[in-house]
Z-matrix of the N, CA and C atoms (Angstrom, degrees):
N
C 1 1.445
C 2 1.518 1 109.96
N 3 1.338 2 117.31 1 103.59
C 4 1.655 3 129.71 2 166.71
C 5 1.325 4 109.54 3 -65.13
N 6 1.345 5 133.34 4 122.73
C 7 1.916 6 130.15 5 156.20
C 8 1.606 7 94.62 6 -84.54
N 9 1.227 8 88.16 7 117.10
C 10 1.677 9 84.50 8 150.31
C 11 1.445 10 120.98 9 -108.09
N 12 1.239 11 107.90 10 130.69
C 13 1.386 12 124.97 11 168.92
C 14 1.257 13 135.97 12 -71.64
N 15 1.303 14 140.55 13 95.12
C 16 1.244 15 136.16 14 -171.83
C 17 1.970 16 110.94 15 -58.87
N 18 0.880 17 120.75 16 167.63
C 19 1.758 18 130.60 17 -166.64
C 20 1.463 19 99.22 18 -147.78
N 21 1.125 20 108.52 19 113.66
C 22 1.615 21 118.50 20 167.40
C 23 1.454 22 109.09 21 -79.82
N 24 1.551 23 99.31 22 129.57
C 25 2.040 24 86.92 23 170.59
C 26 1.509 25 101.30 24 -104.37
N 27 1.575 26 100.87 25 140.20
C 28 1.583 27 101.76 26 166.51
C 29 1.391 28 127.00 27 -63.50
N 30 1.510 29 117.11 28 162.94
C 31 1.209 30 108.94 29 -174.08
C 32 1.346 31 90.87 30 -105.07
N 33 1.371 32 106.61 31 -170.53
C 34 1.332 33 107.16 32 -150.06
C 35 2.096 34 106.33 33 -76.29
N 36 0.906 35 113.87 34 178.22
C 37 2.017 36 105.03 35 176.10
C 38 1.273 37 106.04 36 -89.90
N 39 1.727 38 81.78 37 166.08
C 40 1.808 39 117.28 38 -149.99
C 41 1.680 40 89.68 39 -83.03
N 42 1.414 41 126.38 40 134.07
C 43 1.435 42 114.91 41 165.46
C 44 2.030 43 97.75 42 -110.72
N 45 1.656 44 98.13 43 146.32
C 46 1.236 45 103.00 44 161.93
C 47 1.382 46 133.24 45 -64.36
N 48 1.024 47 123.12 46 131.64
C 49 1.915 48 122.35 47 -161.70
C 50 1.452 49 97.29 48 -110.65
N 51 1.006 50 138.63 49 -49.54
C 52 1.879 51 133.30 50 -171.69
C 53 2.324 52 85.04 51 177.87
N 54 1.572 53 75.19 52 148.88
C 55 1.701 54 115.57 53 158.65
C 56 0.821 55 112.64 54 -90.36
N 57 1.529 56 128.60 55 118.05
C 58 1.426 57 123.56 56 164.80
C 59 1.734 58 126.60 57 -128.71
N 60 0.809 59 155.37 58 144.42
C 61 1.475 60 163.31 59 -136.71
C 62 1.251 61 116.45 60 -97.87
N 63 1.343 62 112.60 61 -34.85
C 64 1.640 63 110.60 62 171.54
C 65 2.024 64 106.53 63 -119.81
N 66 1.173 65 117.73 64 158.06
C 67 1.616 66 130.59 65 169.24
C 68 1.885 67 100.81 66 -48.24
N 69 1.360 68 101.00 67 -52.74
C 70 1.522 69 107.96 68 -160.81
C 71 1.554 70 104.14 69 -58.47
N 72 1.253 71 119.71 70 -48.91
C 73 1.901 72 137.55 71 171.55
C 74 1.493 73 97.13 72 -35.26
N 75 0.985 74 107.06 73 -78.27
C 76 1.702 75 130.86 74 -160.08
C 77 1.843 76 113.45 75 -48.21
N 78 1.771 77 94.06 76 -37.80
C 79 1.809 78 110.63 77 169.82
C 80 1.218 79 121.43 78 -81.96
N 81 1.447 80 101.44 79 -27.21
C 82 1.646 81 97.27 80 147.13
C 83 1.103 82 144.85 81 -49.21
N 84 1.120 83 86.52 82 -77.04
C 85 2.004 84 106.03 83 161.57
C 86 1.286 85 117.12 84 -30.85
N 87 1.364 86 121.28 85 -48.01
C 88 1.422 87 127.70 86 -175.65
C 89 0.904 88 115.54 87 -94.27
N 90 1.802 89 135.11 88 -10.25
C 91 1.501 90 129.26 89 160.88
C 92 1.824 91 103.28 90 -86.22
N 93 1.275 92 97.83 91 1.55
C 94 2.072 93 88.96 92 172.62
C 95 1.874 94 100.69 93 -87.96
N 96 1.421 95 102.47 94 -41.44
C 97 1.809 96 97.25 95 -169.46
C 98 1.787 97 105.37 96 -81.10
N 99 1.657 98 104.15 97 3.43
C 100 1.554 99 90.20 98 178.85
C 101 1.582 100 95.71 99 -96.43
N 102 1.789 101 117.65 100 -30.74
C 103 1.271 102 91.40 101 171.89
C 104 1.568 103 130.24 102 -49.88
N 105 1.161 104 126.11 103 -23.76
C 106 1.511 105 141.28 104 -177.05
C 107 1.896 106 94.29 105 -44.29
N 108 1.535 107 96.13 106 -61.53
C 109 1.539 108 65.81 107 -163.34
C 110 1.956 109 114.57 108 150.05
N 111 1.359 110 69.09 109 -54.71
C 112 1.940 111 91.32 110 -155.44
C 113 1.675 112 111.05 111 -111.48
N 114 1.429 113 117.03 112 8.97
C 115 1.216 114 120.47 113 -154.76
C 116 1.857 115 94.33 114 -142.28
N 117 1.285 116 97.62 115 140.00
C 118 1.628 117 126.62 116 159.06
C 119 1.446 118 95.82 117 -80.94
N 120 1.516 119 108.61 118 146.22
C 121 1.434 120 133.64 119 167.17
C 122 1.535 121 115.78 120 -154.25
N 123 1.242 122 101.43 121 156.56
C 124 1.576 123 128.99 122 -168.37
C 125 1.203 124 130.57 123 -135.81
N 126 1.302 125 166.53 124 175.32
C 127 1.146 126 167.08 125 39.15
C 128 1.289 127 132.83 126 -14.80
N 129 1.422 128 130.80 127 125.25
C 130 1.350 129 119.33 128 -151.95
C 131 1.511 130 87.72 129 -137.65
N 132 0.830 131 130.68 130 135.03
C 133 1.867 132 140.19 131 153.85
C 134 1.549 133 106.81 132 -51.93
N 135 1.012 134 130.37 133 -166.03
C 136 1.459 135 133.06 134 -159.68
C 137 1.829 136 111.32 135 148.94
N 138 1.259 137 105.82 136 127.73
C 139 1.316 138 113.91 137 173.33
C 140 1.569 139 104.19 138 -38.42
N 141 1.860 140 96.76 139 152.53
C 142 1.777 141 116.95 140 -174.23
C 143 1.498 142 112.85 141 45.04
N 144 1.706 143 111.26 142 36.09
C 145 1.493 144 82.13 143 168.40
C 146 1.267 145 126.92 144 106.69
N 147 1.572 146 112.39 145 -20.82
C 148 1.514 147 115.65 146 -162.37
C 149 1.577 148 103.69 147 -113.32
N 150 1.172 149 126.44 148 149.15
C 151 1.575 150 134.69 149 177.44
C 152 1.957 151 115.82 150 -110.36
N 153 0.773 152 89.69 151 140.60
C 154 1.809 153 101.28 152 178.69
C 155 1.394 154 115.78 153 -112.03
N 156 1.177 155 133.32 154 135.17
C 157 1.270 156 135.65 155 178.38
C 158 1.447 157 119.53 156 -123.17
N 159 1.435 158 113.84 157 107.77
C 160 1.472 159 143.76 158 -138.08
C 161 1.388 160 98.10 159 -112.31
N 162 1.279 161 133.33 160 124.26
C 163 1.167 162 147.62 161 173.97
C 164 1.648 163 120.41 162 -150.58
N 165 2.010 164 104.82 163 137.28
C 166 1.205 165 114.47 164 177.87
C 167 1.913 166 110.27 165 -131.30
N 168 1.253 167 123.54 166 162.45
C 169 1.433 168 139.99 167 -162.89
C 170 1.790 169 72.81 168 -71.77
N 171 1.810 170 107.42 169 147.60
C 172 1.078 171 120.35 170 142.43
C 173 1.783 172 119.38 171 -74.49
N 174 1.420 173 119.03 172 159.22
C 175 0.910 174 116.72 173 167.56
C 176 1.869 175 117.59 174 -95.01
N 177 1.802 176 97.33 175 145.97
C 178 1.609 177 97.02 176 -170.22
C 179 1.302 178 102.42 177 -32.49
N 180 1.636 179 107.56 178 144.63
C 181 1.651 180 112.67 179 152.10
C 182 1.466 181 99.03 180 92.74
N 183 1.390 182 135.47 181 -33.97
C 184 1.328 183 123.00 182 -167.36
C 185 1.745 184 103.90 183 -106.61
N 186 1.503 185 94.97 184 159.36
C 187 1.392 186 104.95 185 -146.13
C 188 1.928 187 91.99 186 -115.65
N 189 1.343 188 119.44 187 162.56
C 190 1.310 189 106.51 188 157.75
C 191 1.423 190 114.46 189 -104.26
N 192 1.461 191 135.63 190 133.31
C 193 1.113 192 119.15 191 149.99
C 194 1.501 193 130.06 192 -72.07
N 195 1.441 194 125.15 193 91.61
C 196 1.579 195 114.96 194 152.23
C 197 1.666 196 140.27 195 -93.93
């Protein structure tokens, strides 16, 4: 009896887009690069308070659901 294991491939990495000071800043920011289109986005927490907004290229053909 063989298991086969499935292997996820990563997509490609997260680049930092701006630091920002409040949650509300940061959901901004990241509902402007989701209007784009073509891009994954994130919000990340961050020591003292501050949030980062992390974004990578979708790959052809795939879609985001938000």
């Amino acid at each position: 009896m063989a298991i086969e294991e499935e292997t996820k491939k990563q997509g490609p990495a997260w680049k930092n887009s701006r630091l920002f000071t409040s949650y509300e800043e940061a959901d901004e920011e990241r509902n402007k690069l989701l209007a784009t289109g073509d891009v994954e986005v994130k919000v990340k927490s961050r020591q003292n308070d501050k949030f980062v907004v992390k974004s990578r290229k979708l790959k052809s053909g795939k879609q985001q659901n938000n």
